[in-house]
C-alpha positions in Angstrom: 7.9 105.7 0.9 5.2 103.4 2.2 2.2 103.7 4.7 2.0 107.6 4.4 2.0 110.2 6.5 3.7 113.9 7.7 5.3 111.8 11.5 5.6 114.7 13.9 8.7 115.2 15.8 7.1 113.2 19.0 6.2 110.3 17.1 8.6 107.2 18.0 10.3 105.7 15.0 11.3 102.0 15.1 14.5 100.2 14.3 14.8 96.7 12.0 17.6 94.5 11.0 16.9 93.7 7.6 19.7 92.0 5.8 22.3 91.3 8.7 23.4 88.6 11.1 21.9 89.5 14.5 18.8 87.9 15.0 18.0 88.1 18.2 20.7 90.5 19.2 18.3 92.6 20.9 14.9 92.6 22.5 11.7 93.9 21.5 11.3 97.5 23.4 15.1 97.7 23.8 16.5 101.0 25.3 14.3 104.4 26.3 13.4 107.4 26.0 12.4 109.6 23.4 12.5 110.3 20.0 15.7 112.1 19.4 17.0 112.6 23.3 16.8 108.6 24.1 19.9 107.5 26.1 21.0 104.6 24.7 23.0 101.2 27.2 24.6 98.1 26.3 23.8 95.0 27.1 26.1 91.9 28.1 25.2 90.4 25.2 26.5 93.6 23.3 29.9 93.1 25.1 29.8 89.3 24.1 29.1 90.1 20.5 32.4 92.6 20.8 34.1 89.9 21.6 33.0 87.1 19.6 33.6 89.4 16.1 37.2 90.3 17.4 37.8 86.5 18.4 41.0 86.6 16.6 42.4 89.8 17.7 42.2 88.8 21.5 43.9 84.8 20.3 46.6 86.6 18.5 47.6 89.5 21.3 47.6 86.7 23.5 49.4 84.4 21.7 52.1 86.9 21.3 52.1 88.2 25.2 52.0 84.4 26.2 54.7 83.5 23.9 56.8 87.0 24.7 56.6 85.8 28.5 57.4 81.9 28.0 60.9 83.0 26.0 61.3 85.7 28.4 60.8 83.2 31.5 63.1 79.8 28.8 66.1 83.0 28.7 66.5 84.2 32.2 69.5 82.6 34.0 68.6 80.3 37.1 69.3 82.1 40.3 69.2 79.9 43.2 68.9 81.0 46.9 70.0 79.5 50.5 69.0 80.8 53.6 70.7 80.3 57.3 68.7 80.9 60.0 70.4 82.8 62.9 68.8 83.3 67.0 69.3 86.4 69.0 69.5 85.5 72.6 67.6 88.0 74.8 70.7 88.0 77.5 74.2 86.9 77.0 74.7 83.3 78.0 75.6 83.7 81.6 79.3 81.5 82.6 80.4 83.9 85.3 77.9 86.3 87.9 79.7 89.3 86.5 78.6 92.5 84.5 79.7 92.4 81.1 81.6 95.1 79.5 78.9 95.7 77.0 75.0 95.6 77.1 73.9 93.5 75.0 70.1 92.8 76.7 67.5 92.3 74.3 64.6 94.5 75.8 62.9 95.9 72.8 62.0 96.1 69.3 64.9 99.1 69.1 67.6 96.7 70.3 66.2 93.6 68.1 66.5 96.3 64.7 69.8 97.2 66.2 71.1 93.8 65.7 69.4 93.5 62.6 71.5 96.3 61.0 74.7 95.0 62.6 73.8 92.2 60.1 73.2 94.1 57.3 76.2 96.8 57.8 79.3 97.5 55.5 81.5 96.2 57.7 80.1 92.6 57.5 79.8 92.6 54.0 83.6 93.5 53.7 84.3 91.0 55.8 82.5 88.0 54.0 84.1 89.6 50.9 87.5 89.0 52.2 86.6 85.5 53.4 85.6 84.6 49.6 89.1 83.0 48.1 91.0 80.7 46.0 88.4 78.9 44.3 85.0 80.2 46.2 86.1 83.3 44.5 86.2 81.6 41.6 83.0 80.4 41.5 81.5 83.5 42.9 82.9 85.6 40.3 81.8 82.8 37.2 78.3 83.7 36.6 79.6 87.2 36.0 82.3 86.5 33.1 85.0 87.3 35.2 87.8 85.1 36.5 89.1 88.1 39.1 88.2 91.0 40.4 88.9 93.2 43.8 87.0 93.1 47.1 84.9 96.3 46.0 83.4 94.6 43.3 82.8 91.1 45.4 81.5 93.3 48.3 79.0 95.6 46.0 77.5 91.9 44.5 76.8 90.5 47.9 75.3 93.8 49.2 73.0 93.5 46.0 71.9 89.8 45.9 72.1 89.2 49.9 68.8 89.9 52.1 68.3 89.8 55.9 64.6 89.5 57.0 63.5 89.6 60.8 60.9 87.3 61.5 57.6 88.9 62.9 56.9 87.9 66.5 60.5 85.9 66.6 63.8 86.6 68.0 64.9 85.0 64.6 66.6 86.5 61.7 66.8 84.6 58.3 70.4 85.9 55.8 69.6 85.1 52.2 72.0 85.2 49.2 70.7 84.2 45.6 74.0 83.0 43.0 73.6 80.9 39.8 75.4 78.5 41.8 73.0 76.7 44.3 76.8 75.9 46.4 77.9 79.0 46.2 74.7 80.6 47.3 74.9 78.0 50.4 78.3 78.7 51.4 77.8 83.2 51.5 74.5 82.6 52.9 76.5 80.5 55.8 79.5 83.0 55.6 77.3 86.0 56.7 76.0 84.3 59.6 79.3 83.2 60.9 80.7 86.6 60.2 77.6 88.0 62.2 78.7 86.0 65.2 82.4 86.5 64.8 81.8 90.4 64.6 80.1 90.1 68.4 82.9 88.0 69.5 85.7 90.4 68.0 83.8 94.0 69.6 83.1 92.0 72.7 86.8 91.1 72.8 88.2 94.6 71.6 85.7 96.5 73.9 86.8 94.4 76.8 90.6 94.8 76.2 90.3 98.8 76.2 87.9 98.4 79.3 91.1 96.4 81.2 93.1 98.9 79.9 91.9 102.2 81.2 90.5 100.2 84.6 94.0 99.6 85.2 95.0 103.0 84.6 92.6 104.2 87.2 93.7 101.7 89.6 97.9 102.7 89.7 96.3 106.1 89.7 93.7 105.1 93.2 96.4 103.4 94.3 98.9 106.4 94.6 96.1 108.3 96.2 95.5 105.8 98.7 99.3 106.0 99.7 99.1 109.4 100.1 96.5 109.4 102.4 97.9 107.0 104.6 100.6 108.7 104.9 99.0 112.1 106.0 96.8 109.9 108.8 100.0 108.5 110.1 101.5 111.8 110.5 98.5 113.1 112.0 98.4 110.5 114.5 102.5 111.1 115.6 101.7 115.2 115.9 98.5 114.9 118.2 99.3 111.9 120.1 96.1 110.0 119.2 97.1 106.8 118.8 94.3 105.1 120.8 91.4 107.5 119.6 89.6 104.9 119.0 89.6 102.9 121.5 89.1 106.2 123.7 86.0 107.0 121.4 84.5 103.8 121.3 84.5 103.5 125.5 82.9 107.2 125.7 80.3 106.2 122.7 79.5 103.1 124.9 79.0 105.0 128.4 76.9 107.1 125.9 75.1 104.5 124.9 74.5 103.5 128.8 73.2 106.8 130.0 71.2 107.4 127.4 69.4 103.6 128.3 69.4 104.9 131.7 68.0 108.1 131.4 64.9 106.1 129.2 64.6 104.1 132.0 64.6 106.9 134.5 61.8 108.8 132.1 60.0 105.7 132.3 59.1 105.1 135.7 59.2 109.3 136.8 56.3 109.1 134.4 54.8 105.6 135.9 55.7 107.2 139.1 53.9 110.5 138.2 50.9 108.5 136.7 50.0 106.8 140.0 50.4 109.7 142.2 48.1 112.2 139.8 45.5 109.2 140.4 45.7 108.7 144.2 45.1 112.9 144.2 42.4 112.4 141.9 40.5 109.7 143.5 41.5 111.7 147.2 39.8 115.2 145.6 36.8 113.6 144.3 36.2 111.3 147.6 36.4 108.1 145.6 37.3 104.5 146.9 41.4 104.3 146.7 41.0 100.5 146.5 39.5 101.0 142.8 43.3 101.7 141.9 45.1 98.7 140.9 48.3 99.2 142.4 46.6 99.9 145.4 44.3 97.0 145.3 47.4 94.6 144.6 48.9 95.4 147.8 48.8 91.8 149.4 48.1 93.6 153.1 45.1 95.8 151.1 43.7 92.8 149.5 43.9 90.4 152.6 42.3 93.4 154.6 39.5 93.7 152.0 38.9 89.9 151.6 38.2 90.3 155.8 35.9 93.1 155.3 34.0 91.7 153.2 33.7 88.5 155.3 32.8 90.5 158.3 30.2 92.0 156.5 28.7 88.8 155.1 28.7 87.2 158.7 26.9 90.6 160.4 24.7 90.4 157.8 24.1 86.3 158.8 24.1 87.2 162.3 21.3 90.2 162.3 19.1 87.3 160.3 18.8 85.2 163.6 19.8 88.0 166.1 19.1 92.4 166.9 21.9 94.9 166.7 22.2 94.6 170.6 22.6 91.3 171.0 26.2 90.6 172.0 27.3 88.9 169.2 26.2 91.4 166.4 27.8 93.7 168.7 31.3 91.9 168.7 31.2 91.5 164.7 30.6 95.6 164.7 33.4 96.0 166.8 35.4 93.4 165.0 34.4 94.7 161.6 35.0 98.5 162.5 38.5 97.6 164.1 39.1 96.0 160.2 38.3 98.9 158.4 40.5 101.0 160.2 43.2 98.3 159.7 43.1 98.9 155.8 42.6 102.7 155.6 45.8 103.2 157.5 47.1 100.3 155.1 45.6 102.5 151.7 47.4 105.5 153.4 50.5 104.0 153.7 50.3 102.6 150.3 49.6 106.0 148.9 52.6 107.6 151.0 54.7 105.2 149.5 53.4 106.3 146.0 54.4 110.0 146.6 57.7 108.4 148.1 58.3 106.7 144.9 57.8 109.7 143.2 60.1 112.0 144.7 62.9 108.9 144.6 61.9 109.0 140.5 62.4 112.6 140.2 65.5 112.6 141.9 67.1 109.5 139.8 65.6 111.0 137.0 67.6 114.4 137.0 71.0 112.4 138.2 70.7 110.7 135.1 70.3 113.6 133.0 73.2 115.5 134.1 75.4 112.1 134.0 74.2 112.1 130.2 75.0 116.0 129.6 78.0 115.5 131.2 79.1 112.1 128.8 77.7 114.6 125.4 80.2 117.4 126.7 82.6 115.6 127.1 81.8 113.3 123.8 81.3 116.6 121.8 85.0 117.3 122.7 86.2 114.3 122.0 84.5 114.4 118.5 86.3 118.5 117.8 89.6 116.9 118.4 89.3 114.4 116.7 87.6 115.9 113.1 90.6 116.4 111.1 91.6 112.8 112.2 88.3 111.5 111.2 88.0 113.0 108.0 91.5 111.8 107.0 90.3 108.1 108.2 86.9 108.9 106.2 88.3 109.7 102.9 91.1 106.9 103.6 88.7 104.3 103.8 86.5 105.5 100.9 89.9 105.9 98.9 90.5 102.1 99.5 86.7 101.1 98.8 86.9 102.8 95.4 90.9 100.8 94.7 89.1 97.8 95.8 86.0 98.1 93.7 88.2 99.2 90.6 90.4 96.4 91.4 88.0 93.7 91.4 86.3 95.0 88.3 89.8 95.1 86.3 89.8 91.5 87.3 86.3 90.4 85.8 86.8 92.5 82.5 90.1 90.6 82.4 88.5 86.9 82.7 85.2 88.2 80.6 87.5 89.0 77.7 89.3 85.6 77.7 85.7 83.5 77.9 84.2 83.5 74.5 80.4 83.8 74.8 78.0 84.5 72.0 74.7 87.1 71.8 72.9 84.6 69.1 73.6 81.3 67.6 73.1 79.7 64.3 70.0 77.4 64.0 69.5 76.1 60.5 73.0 76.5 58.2 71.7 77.2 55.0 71.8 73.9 52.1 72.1 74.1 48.7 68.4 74.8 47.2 67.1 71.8 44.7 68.4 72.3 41.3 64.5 71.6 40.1 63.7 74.9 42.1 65.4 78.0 41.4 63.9 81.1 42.7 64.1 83.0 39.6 62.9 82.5 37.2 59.5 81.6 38.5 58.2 79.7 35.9 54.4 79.4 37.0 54.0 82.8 37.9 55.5 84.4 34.8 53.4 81.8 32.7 50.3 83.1 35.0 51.5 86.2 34.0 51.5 85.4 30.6 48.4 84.1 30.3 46.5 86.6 32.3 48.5 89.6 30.5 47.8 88.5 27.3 43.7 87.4 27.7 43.5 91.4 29.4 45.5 92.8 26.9 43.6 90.8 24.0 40.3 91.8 25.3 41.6 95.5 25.8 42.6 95.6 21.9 39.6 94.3 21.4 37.3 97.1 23.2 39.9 99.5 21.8 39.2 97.8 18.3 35.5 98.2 18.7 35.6 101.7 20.2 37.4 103.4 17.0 35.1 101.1 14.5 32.2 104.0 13.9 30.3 101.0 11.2 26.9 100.3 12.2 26.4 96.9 12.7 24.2 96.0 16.1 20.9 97.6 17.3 23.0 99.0 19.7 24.4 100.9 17.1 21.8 102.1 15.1 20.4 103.7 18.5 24.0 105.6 19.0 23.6 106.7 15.7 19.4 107.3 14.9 18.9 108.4 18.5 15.9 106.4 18.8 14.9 103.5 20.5 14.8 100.3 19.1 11.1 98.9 19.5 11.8 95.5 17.5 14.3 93.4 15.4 13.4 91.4 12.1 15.5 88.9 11.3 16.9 88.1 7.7 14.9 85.7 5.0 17.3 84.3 2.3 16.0 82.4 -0.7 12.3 83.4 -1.1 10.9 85.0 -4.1 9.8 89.2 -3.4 5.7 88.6 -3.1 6.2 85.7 -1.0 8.5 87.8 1.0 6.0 90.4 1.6 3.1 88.7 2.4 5.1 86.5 5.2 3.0 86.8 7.9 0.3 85.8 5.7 1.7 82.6 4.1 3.2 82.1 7.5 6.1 80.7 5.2 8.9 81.4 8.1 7.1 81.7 11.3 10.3 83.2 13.5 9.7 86.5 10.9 5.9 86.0 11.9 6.7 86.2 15.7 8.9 89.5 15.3 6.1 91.3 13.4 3.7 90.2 15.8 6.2 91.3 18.5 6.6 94.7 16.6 2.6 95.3 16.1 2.6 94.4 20.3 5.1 97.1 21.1 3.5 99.9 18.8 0.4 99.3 20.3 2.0 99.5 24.2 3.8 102.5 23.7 2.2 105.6 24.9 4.1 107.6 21.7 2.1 105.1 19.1 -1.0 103.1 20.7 -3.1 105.9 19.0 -1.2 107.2 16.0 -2.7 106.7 12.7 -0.4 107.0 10.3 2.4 105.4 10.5 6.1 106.3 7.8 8.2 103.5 6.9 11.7 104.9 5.6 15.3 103.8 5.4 18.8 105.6 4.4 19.3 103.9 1.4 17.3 101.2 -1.2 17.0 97.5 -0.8 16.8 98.0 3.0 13.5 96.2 3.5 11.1 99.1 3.4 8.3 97.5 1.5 9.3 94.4 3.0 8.8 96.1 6.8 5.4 97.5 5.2 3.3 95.2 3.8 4.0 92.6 6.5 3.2 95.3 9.2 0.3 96.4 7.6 -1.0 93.0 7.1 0.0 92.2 10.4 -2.4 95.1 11.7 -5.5 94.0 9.3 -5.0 90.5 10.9 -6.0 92.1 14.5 -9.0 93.9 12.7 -7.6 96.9 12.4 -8.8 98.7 8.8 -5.2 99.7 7.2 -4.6 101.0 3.8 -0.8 101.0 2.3 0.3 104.0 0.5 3.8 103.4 -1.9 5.0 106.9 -1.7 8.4 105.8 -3.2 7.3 107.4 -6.5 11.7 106.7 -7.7 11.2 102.5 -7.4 7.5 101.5 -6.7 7.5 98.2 -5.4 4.0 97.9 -3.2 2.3 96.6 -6.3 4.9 94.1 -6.7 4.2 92.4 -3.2 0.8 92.1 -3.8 0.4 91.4 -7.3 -1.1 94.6 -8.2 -1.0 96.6 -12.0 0.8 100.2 -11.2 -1.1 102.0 -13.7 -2.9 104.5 -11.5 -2.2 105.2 -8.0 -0.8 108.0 -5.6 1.2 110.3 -8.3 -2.4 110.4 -10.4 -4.0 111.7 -7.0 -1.1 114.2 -6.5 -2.0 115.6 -10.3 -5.5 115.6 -9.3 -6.5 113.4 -12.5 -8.1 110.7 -10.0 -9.0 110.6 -6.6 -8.4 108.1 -4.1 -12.2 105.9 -4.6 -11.1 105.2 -8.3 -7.0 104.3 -7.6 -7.2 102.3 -4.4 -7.7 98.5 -4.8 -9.6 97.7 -1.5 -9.4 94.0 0.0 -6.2 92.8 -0.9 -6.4 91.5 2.0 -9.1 91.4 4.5 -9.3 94.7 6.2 -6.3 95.6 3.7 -6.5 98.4 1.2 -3.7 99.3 -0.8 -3.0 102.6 -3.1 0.3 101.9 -5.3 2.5 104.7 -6.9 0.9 104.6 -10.3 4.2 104.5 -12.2 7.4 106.2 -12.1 8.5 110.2 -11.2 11.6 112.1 -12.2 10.7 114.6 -9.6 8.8 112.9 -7.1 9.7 115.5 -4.4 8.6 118.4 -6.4 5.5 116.2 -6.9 4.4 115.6 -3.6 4.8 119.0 -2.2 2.5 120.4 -4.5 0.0 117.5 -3.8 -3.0 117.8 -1.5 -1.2 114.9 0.7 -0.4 118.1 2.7 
């Protein structure tokens, strides 16, 4: 053991790399924590290392996934595919204004994945299976080793291999078949489309025929009824003698029709009448000027009257300007003017006597007319009684012949809709044989992609997996997992360079990058909080030749050059080697102090170096442990 001390359980310990490849693997003051619950994290570069040692597990996994996937991809058969493009109409092309049989109305997302599995039903697949003969059986069937076989098994390879797709947003719907052969996948792709709009042609047709039929079932049936029920109204007619009940009913409905405009009229000027006579009473009661009335007022005698008075009035007033009430003209205007007035009050009385007589005359037409109309209702009313039965025979006759009229003309259009061949969709693209240079499968770029990618994620996964069962210690990352200490500095390997020169390196300055990473290693003792003010400090390894009087003397020496007084202690009393690094006789030193035959003044050898003592073993032990627990170095 080398510079000496008990190290308490607090005391941070230090890592080095003495011997292996990884200089610069790690950085000084890697990881944290503390002595002996310090959580230790990888670094990229610790993932890059992983990788770069396993280099030739990840080329070889992927060699073999690439290569598995490029004969995988070289041995699959071709398969080519053809797609025919077909258009569902949103209304049935219109030839003739009548209704179809059918509804075929587009109106919805429902109706549109209606269609859609019309297309991809049984039924059409049977059909297109029975349409494939002779020789486009023949080629259907070749990819499949077999030179015949029965519709089941031609139907069951279509329903596998064909696909219908409806385009989003579209009224279009794309049928795709994938075959060996590029032709034959053409010619079903084009079969299934035509089928489609054959199969709409043959339901229209079939539904329309059935239609005809039973519509002309209900007519015989309408007909009949309609016989029978002119029948009845004939006999109905003979028995009550009501052969012109119509004409009889349409003269009584049009007197009706008079009285009742007569008996508005009459209403209408009782109430005018009335209206006019309240306001001559009115204006009488309340001792106002009748003239204010308008129909009063209009009266031409009324209005000449009052035009005069006025005048007369306007010229007495003239006349008393230049002459006195007395005077004989005034006087004659008075009298004039007075004789007037009286003129057009017996004028507004006759005018309001005619009112009243007006009155009385509208009151008098008024109730004439009402019992000329009461008298038409009676005798309309009994009209109307005899006549129900006939009427309701009539009624129901005439609806009976609306309905075999309707029926009638509705066999007829189902009759000319079934012979006129209209279509629900219509085939836009016809599928066309697909390039020979571009099969669908197998997709050659995507499996290599495939390939490629499965085989660099695979090969990096065997590679982690690799590295995750390897328990050897071989990075600082390692020695962490395994001491539980943090690593406070790296020191990289020195080949061909005899042992003194070796230890004294930061001295001789003989390789200056070992320099740097004891200078970096005194810099991060001195900075951590654990070790900036320990004294002693215990250099040890797990087995020999690891570099611990290497690790010593250059750290010790490191220390003395910042003017620090050290002393180096070679407590490996099994193999000393201190005294070899410096040069030094091993005659008397630490196991001498232990037996208390010297002390410490007469076996160390002070300024070695400056500031730099050093005490050496003093020989060999057999029992070195048994030696220094019995020595006063407790």
């Amino acid at each position: 053991m080398d510079p000496a001390s008990k190290k308490s359980p607090d005391t941070p310990g230090y890592g080095y790399n003495y011997g292996g490849n990884y200089s610069g693997y790690s950085a000084v003051g890697y990881g944290y924590g503390e002595g002996g619950g310090g959580t230790v994290q990888r670094s990229f570069q610790d993932y890059l290392l992983i990788l770069r040692e396993r280099i030739w597990y990840i080329i070889v996994v992927f060699l073999v996934v690439f290569s598995s996937s490029l004969v995988y991809t070289l041995s699959l058969t071709k398969i080519y595919q053809s797609t025919a493009t077909v258009q569902i109409f949103r209304r049935d092309p219109t030839v003739m204004q009548v209704q179809q049989v059918i509804d075929n109305d587009i109106r919805g997302a429902e109706d549109l994945n209606t269609q859609l599995k019309v297309m991809e039903s049984n039924t059409i697949i049977q059909k297109v299976a029975e349409r494939i003969t002779g020789e486009d059986r023949a080629a259907f069937l070749a990819p499949y080793e077999k030179t015949s076989a029965d519709t089941a098994f031609v139907a069951e390879t279509l329903f596998k291999n064909r696909k219908v797709q409806l385009q989003r947003l579209t009224l279009i719907i794309t049928v795709s078949y994938e075959h060996p052969d590029r032709f034959v996948a053409a010619k079903v792709a084009n079969l299934f489309a035509d089928e489609y709009l054959q199969h709409n042609t043959r339901l229209r047709a079939d539904d329309a025929a059935r239609a005809f039929d039973d519509l002309k079932n209900t007519t015989d049936d309408q007909r009949k009824r309609v016989d029978e029920l002119q029948r009845k109204l004939q006999d109905y007619k003979e028995k009550n003698n009501q052969v012109s009940l119509d004409q009889r009913k349409d003269i009584v409905s049009d007197t009706l029709k008079a009285l009742n405009a007569q008996v508005n009229t009459t209403s209408i000027v009782l109430t005018s009448a009335e209206l006019r006579l309240n306001q001559v009473r009115e204006h009488r009661t309340k001792g106002e000027d009748l003239t204010d009335l308008p129909f009063i007022a209009s009266q031409p005698l009324i209005t000449q009257l009052t035009s005069q008075v006025a005048a007369q009035k306007i010229a007495i007033a003239q006349l008393r300007e230049r002459y006195k009430d007395k005077h004989p003209k005034v006087a004659d205007a008075v009298s004039s003017l007075n004789q007037t007035q009286r003129e057009l009050t017996k004028a507004i009385n006759d005018a309001c006597d005619q009112v009243d007589s007006d009155y009385q005359l509208a009151v008098r037409n008024s109730q004439r007319a009402q019992e000329d109309l009461a008298k038409q209702k009676t005798e309309s009313l009994e009209l109307d009684r005899n006549g129900l039965e006939y009427t309701s025979l009539e009624r129901e006759l005439h609806t009976n012949e609306q309905i075999l009229q309707s029926i009638a003309s509705r066999a007829r259009e189902t009759s000319m809709t079934g012979n006129i061949k209209t279509e629900n969709a219509r085939i836009v693209d016809h599928a066309a044989p697909a390039p020979e240079t571009k099969p669908i499968t197998p997709n050659v770029p995507l499996n290599l992609g495939l390939g490629v990618a499965g085989g660099l994620g695979l090969g990096l996964a065997f590679a982690f997996f690799v590295a995750f069962i390897d328990d050897r210690v071989k990075s600082s990352f390692d020695i962490e997992g395994v001491v539980g200490l943090p690593l406070i500095g790296i020191i990289p390997q020195i080949k061909r360079m005899d042992a003194a020169d070796k230890a004294q390196i930061v001295v001789n300055n003989a390789d200056r990058q070992v320099a740097e990473a004891f200078l970096t290693l005194h810099s991060s003792l001195r900075l951590k909080d654990e070790s900036k003010n320990a004294k002693c400090i215990l250099t040890t390894s797990t087995i020999p030749g690891e570099g611990k009087s290497f690790t010593t003397t250059n750290l010790a020496l490191t220390f003395a050059a910042h003017g620090e007084r050290v002393v180096v202690v070679d407590c490996d009393l099994r193999k000393p080697n201190i005294h070899k690094s410096f040069r030094l006789e091993n005659l008397k030193g630490l196991i001498d102090i232990c037996a208390g035959t010297s002390t410490i003044d007469e076996v160390v050898s002070r300024n070695v170096q400056p500031n730099l003592d050093v005490i050496v073993a003093g020989g060999r032990a057999k029992n070195p442990t048994q030696i220094l627990n019995r020595s006063r170095l407790h």
